[in-house]
C-alpha positions in Angstrom: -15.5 19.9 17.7 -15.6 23.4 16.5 -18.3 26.1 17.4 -18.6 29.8 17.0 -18.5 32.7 19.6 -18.2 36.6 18.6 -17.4 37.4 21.7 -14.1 36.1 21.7 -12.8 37.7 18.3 -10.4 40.4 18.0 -8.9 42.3 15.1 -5.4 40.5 14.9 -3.6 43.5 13.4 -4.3 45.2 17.1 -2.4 42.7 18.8 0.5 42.3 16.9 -1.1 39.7 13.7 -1.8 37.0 16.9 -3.9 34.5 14.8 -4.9 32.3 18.2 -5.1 31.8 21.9 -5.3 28.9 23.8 -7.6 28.1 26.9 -8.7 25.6 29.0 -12.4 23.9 29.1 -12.4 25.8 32.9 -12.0 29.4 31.2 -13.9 29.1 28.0 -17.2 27.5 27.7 -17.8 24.5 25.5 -20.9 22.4 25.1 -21.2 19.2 27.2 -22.0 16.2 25.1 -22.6 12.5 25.7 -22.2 9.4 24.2 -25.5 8.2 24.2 -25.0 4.4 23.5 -21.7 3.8 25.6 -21.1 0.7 27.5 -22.5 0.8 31.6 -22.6 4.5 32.6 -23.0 7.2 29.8 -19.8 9.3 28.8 -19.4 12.8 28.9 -17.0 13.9 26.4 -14.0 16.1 28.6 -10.7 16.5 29.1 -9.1 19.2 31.9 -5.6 18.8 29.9 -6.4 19.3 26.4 -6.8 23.3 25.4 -9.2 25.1 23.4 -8.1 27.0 20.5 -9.7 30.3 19.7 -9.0 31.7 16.3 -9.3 35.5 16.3 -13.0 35.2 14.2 -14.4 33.4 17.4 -13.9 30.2 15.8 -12.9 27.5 19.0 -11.4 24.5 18.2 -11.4 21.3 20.6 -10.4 17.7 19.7 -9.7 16.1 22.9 -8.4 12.4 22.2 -10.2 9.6 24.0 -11.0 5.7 23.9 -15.2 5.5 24.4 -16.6 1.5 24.8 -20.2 1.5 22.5 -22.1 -1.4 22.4 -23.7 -3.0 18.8 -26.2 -5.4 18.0 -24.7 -8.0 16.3 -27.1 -9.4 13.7 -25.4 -13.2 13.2 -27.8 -15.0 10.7 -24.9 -15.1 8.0 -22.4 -15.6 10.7 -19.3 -15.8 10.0 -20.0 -13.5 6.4 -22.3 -11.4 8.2 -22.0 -7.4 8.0 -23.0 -5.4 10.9 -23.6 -1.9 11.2 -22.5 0.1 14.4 -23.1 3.2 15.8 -21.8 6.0 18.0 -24.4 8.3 19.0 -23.8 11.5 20.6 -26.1 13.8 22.4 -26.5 17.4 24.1 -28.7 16.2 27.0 -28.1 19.9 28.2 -28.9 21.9 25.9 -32.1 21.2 23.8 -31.4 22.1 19.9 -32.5 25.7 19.9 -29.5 26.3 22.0 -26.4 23.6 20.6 -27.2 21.9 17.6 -25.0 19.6 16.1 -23.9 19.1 12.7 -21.8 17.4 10.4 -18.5 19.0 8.9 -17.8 15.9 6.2 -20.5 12.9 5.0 -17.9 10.7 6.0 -15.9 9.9 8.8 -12.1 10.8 8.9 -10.4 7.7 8.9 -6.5 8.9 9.2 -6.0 7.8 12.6 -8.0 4.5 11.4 -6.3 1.1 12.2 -6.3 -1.9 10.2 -8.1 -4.7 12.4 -7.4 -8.6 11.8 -11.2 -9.4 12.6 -13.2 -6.5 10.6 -13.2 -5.1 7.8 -14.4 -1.7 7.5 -16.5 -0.9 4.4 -17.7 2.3 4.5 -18.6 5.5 6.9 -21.0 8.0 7.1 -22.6 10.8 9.5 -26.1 11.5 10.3 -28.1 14.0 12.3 -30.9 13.2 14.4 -34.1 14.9 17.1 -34.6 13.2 20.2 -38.0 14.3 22.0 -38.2 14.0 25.6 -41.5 15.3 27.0 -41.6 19.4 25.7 -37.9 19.6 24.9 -35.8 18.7 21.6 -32.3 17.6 21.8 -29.6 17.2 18.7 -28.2 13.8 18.4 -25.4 13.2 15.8 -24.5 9.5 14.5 -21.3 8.1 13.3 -22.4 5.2 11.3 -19.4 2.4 10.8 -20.2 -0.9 8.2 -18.0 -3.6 8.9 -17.8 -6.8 7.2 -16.4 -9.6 9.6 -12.8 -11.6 7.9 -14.0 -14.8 7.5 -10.7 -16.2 6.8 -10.1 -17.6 10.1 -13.9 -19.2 10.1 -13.5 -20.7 7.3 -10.5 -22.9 8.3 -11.4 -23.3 11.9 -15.1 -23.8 11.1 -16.7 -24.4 8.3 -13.9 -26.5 7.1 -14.1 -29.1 9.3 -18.0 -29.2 9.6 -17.7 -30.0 5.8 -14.8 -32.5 6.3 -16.7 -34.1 9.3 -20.1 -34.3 7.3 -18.4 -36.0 4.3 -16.7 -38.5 7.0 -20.3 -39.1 8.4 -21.6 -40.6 4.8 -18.6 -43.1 4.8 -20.5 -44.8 7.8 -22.9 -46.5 4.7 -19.9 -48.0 3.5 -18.8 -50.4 6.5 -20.7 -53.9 6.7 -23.8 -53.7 9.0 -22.0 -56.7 11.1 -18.9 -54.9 11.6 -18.1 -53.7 14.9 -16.3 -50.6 13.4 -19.1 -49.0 12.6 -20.3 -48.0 16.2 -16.6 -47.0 17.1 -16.5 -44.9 14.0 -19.9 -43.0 15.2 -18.5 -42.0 18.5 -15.4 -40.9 16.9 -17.2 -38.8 14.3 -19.6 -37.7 17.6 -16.7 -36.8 19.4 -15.1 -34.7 17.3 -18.9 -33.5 16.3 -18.6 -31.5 19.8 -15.6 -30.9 19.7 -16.4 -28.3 16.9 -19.7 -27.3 18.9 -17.3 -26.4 21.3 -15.2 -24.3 19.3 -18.1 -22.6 17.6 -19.7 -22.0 20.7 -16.5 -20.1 21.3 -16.3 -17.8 18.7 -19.9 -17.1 18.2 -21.6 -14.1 19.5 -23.8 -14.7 22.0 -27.5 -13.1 20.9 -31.1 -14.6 20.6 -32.4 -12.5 18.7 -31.2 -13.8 15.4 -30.3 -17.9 15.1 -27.6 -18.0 12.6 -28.2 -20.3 9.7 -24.4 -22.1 10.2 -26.4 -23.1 13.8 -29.7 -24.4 12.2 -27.2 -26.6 10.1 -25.0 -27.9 12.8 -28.6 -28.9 15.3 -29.6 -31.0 12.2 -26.4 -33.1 11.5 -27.1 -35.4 14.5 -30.3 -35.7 13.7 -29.3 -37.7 10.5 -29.8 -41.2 10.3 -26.8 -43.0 11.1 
């Protein structure tokens, strides 16, 4: 975060060329932001331990370090090659925009801290600025906007791998003699293992009604085949 205040510059050469001073958030004022989409209670962006720097222009400088739960809607039609899109939207519930707007230094987000993770893959990052109304008042929102594309390496191996090999085992059934007794045993064994992977999907899936994924429409109408 980084804001301006006139107040709090100095001419540098009167103080022996001091380029900065550091405060905490109980000395110098800073604005109060949330995080509008966080998991159960909202989250207030603060941290007692972490000072302010105050450049001798007035510029402050804060970048307190935290770990903030958000939640996303997972849209799982394509599951498991689907591409979400997730948000972190934060607000300043108290101040409306004609006193603390935000905005955006970069059009991207800084990923050098960013950490490689073995279920998504992130494809791109970008920032966007929005108004919230609430009755008379007008409040600055900022996005960070994250597009991750889900690693489907481990789905296709664990999943969709053997839902082919099973549905190829379920045609052999036409081959065995219509007096054999095999053949039932072999349906069972094929319908065991059949919910066996139900199981495993139902696993792994995420759980949402708002989109049926088209891997589930195929798997409801497998059984439904003639056997």
């Amino acid at each position: 975060q980084k804001w301006n205040d006139t107040r709090l510059s100095w001419n540098k050469s009167d103080y022996g060329g001091i380029n900065y001073m550091f405060e905490t958030e109980k000395t110098l004022w800073r604005p109060l932001l949330f995080i509008d989409n966080s998991v159960g209670t909202m989250s207030m962006i603060a941290d007692d331990n972490i000072l302010l720097r105050t450049k001798y222009t007035g510029e402050i400088i804060w970048e307190p370090p935290a770990i903030y739960s958000t939640h996303c809607e997972i849209l799982t039609t394509y599951y498991p090659f689907d591409v979400q899109e997730c948000y972190v939207e934060l607000v300043s519930w108290a101040y409306t925009i004609d006193e603390v707007e935000l905005k955006h230094m970069a059009e991207e987000i800084n990923l050098e801290d960013y950490k490689v993770n073995g279920e998504w893959d992130l494809v791109s990052t970008r920032l966007d600025t929005n108004q919230l109304i609430d009755g008379d008042e007008i409040f600055s929102q900022l996005e960070f906007i994250l597009k991750l594309r889900r690693r489907a390496t481990f789905y296709v191996l664990n999943v969709i791998l053997p839902i082919m090999v099973t549905s190829f085992l379920s045609l052999l059934i036409f081959l065995l003699p219509h007096d054999s007794g095999e053949k039932i045993s072999y349906a069972l064994t094929l319908l065991l293992a059949y919910a066996v992977l139900l199981t495993l999907i139902s696993d792994n899936m995420p759980s949402t009604s708002h989109h049926v994924s088209i891997l589930s429409k195929f798997l409801f109408h497998i059984p439904h085949r003639p056997i």
